[in-house]
C-alpha positions in Angstrom: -3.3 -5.5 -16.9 -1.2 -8.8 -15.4 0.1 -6.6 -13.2 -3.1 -5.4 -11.5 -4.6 -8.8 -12.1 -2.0 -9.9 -9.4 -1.9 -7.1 -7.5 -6.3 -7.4 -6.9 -5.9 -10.7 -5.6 -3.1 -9.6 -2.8 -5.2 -6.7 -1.9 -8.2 -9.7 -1.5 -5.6 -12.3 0.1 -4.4 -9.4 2.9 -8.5 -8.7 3.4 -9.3 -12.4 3.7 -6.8 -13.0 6.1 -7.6 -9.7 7.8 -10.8 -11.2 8.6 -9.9 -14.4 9.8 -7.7 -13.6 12.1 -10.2 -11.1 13.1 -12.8 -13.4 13.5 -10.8 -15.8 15.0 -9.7 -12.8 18.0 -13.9 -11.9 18.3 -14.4 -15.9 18.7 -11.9 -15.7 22.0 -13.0 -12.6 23.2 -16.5 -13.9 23.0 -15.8 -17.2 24.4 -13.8 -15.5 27.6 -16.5 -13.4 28.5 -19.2 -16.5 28.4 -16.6 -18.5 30.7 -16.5 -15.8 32.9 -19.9 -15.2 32.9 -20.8 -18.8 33.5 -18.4 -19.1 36.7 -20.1 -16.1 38.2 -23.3 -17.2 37.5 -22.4 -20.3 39.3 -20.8 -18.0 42.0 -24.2 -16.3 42.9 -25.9 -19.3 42.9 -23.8 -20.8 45.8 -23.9 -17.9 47.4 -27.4 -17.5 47.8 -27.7 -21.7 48.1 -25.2 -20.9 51.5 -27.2 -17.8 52.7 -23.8 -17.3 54.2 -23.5 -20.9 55.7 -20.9 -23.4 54.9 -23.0 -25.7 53.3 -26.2 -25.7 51.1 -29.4 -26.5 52.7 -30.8 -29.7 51.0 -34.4 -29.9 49.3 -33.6 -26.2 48.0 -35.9 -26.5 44.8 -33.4 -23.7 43.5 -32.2 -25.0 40.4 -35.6 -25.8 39.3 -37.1 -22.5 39.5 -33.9 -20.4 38.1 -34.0 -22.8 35.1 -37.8 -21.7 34.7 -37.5 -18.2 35.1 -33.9 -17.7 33.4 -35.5 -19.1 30.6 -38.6 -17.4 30.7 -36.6 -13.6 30.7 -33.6 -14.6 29.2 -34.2 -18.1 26.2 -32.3 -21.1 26.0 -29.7 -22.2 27.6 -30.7 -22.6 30.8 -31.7 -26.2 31.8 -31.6 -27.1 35.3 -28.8 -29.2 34.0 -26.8 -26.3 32.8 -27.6 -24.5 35.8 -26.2 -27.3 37.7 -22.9 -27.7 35.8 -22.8 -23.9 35.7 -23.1 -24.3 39.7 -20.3 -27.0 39.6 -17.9 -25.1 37.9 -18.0 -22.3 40.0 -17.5 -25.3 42.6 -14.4 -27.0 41.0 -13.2 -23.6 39.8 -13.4 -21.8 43.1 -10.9 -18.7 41.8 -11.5 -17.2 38.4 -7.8 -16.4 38.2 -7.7 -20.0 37.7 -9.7 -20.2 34.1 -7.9 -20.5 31.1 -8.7 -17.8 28.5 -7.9 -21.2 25.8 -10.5 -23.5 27.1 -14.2 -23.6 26.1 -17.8 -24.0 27.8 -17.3 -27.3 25.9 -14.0 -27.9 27.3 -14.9 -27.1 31.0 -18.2 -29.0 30.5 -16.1 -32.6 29.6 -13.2 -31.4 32.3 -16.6 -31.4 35.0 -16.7 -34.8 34.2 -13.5 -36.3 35.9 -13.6 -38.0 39.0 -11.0 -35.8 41.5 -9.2 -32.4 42.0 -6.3 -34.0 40.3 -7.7 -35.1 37.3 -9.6 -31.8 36.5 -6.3 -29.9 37.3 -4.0 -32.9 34.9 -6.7 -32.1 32.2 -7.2 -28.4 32.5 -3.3 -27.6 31.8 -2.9 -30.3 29.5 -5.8 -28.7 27.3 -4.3 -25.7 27.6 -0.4 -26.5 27.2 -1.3 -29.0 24.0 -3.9 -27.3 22.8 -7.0 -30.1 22.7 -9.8 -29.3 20.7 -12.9 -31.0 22.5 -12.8 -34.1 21.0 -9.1 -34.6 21.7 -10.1 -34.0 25.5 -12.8 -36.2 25.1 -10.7 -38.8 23.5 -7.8 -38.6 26.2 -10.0 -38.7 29.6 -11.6 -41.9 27.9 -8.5 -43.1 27.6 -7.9 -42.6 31.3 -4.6 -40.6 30.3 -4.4 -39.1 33.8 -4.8 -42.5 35.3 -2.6 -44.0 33.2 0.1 -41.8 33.7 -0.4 -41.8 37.5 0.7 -46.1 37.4 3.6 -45.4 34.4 7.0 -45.4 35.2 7.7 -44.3 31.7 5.9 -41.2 31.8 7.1 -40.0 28.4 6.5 -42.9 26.6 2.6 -42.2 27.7 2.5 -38.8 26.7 4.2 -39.9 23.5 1.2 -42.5 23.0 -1.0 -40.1 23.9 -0.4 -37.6 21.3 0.4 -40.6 18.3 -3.8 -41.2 19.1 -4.2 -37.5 18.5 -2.9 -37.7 14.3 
């Protein structure tokens, strides 16, 4: 009976962590598509904005109306401040082949918020390469690690600070 006792509870340990990982694999696939999405929302937007031109006219009441609508057909989710963020990361993010199947709306959304080119790219790989939950990111561009790292001549002793904050 021991021996079946023991044996139940594998069978229910390989289903458990069947499941996780499973989950874990639908919460990425998921995630990816909703990036995706997102940046080609934000692609149709500037391309109707541009009507072809270089640049947006200005006084376009665009944003205003999509949010009203979207959310009239489609729920929550889109404010004319998520429209515009939506709009700016198709803007910062120019080629999809660029997007990291790792990072989150959330991630992208506190990436948005750097100042430069440089700073999005310095925080966009190092999400990726050290694997930053949100708060990490959060956490590191307060810290101005980018910045920081920019004026260090001891480049490795500010990465090594950086992730002792992290524990």
């Amino acid at each position: 009976m021991n021996v079946i006792k023991q044996s139940y509870e594998n069978l229910t340990q390989q289903i458990g962590e069947l499941l996780r990982k499973g989950r874990e694999q639908a919460g990425r696939a998921v995630n990816t598509i909703l990036v995706q999405t997102y940046w080609q929302i934000g692609r149709h937007i500037v391309e109707f904005e541009q009507s072809g031109k270089e640049k947006a006219e200005y006084g376009s009441n665009l944003l205003d109306r999509l949010s009203k609508d979207l959310t009239l057909y489609y729920g929550k989710g889109f404010s004319r401040s998520n429209l515009f963020q939506i709009r700016q990361f198709y803007l910062k993010f120019p080629k999809i082949q660029t997007l990291s199947g790792q990072l989150t709306w959330s991630h992208y959304n506190e990436i948005l918020k750097a100042d430069d080119e440089l700073e999005i790219g310095f925080y966009s790989r190092q999400c990726e390469k050290e694997n930053w939950s949100v708060r990490e990111l959060r956490r590191q561009m307060k810290s101005m690690l980018s910045h920081r790292l920019a004026l260090s001549k001891d480049k490795e002793g500010v990465m090594e600070l950086a992730e002792k904050g992290a524990e």
